[in-house]
C-alpha positions, 0 to 999 in steps of 0.5 A: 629564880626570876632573873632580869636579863641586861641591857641590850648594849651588854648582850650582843651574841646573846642568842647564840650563846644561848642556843649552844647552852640550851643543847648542853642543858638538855644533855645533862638533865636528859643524860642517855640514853634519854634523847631529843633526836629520835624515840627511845621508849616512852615520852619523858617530858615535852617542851615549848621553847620561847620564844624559840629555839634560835632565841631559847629563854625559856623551856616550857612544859606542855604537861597541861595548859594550866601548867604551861601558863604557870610557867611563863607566868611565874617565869620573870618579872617583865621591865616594860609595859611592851615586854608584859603584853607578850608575856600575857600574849603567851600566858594567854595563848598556853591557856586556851590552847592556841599557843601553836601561833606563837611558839613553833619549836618543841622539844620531845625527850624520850627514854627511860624516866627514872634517868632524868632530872624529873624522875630524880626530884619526884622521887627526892621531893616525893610529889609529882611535878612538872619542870621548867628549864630557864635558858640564862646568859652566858656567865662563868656562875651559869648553872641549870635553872628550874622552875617546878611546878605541881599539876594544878599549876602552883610553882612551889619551889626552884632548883639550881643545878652546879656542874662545874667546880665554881657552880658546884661550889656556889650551889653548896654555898648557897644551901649553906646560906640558906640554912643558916639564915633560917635560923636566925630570925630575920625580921626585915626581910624574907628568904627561901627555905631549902626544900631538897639538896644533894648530889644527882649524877655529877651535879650538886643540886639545891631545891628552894622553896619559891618564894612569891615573886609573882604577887602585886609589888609595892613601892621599894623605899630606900627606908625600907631597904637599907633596914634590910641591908642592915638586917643581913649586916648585922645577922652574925655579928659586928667587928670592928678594926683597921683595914690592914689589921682585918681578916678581911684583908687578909683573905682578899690579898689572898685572892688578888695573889691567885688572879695577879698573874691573870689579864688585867689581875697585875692592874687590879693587885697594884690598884688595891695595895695602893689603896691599902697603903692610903688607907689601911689604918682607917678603922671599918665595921665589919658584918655579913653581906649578901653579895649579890644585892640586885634589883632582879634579886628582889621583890617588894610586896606591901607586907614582905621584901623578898630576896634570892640568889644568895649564893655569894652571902659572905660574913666579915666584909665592910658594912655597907657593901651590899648598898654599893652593889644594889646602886652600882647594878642599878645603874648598869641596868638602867643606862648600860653605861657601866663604866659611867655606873661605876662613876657615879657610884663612887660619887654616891658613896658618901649618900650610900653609906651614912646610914649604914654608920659608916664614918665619913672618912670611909665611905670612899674607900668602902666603895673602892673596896667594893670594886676591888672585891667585885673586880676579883670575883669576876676573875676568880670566876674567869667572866670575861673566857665565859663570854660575859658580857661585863667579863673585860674589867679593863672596859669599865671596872678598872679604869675607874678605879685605878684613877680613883686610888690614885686620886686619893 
């Protein structure tokens, strides 16, 4: 789905990590013999890479103009007034065909068609399409992103690709989520459907339907999303309980116990146990949550909230988890002071989760657990040996909260 790239301080190297990942890319929807470096029979696909190939974000298929221009246009949301005017510069020039000024590099994949990603998803979805490849950072959760789009230039679905044991797990995790969420009837949000998921080669692939991000956006009202959060909260029920009586503890000792022996996991188990032992028989509210509720995972329209990216959607964590997530990534995104984010999100806990119904005497430690929960992901998911950027938590997570518990 459309993704909104960090701040600058945050992606030194950026670039060419990039450019090793777009060649492992092509690699794995491209297998052999399919190649880019010499003909082996008919032309499989073709792309424009942008801006270009020492800076990939994106592979754009030069399938028709409109298609072309469908793709950057329906590619990201751009957080700039200078950052939309080279969009519409591209989107322009694919349109009249003068994008050769703008985008040099190209990429031509030869070789047998029924070998490739396209050929697997015309057949699976059983329609003609055209793929567009997004180029992300690097991340230990960074899988294949595809915008497919249909000969008139409609984008109608998104793909993601695991390829790995963690992205495999993910994408299954997320067909998961999403199926069980189109049950249920939510009324305060919108979320994709899946339009296809299986297995292709060794990849477990998910097809959402794309949901329409592109559309004029409305003012977001914290009204409107906390009605939401509490919408996703409440799907699956409530529970209540002790910290240290809950499944939810639990489950995340057990998580803290595999990462203990792991760089900065030592500081991160004492920080929690210490927090446990402050706090373990306040009384929490327990519900689902959609754990990964950021500002470049939404889109406000005036009739619709639209979420994606529910590949971390859980259930039985603290009430309120999503809100703490949404303010702290918020902050990252707008300051690049994340240590500074985490700060002022703890010092926001209180204003964050009153409406959540979370009583006052546990609200702080929601937002610390929060942090333990999020801190034990990243090093679940070996961020920091992926080179993400946020990936060292002793630069900004674990200070803050080693000093916050230890303050209680």
């Amino acid at each position: 789905m459309p993704v909104k790239t960090a701040p600058a301080e945050l992606t030194a190297g950026d670039s060419a990590l990039r450019a090793q990942y777009l060649a492992e890319v092509l690699a794995l929807l491209y297998p052999e013999p399919c190649s880019t470096g010499e003909r082996r029979g008919e032309t499989v696909a073709e792309y424009l890479v942008v801006p270009d190939a020492r800076r990939p974000r994106l592979l754009v298929p030069t399938t028709s103009r409109r298609v072309a221009a469908a793709a950057v246009r329906r590619y990201a949301e751009p957080q700039s007034r200078a950052a939309r005017l080279k969009r519409d510069a591209v989107v322009a020039a694919l349109r009249t065909g003068a994008s050769s000024v703008l985008l040099r590099d190209r990429i031509r994949v030869t070789g047998p068609a029924a070998g490739s990603i396209d050929g697997h998803l015309r057949e699976a979805l059983g329609r003609d399409l055209s793929v567009s490849i997004h180029i992300g950072p690097a991340r230990a959760n960074r899988k294949p992103v595809l915008q497919l789009i249909s000969p008139d230039g409609e984008t109608f679905g998104f793909g993601k690709l695991g390829t790995g044991p963690l992205t495999q797990r993910l994408v299954k995790a997320e067909t998961a989520a999403l199926t069980a969420l189109g049950t249920i009837g939510l009324t305060k949000l919108t979320v994709p459907t899946v339009l296809h998921a299986g297995q292709w080669r060794n990849s477990q692939v998910l097809i959402q339907s794309a949901l329409p991000v592109w559309l004029p956006r409305a003012p977001l009202t914290p009204r409107r999303l906390t009605a939401a959060m509490l919408d996703i909260a409440g799907c699956c029920g409530y529970a209540s309980g002790t910290l240290a009586g809950s499944a939810y503890w639990a489950e995340l000792r057990g998580r803290l116990t595999a990462v203990a022996d792991r760089p900065e996991g030592g500081a991160l188990t004492s920080a929690a146990e210490l927090l446990a032992t402050h706090a373990g028989a306040t009384t929490l509210r327990y519900g689902a949550w959609h754990g990964d509720w950021a500002p470049w995972n939404m889109a406000n329209l005036a009739d619709a909230l639209l979420v994606w990216d529910w590949e971390r959607f859980a259930k039985g964590v603290p009430v309120g988890f999503d809100a703490v997530h949404h303010e702290l990534q918020r902050r990252i995104q707008t300051s690049g002071d994340a240590a500074g984010a985490v700060e002022a999100t703890v010092r926001r806990s209180d204003e964050l989760l009153q409406p959540f119904g979370v009583a006052p005497e546990a609200r702080e430690l929601t937002a610390l657990l929060y942090l333990v929960d999020l801190a034990a992901r990243y090093l679940t998911d070996r961020q920091a040996e992926a080179g993400a950027r946020l990936g060292v938590l002793g630069t900004w997570l674990l200070p803050v909260l080693i000093r916050r518990v230890e303050e209680l």
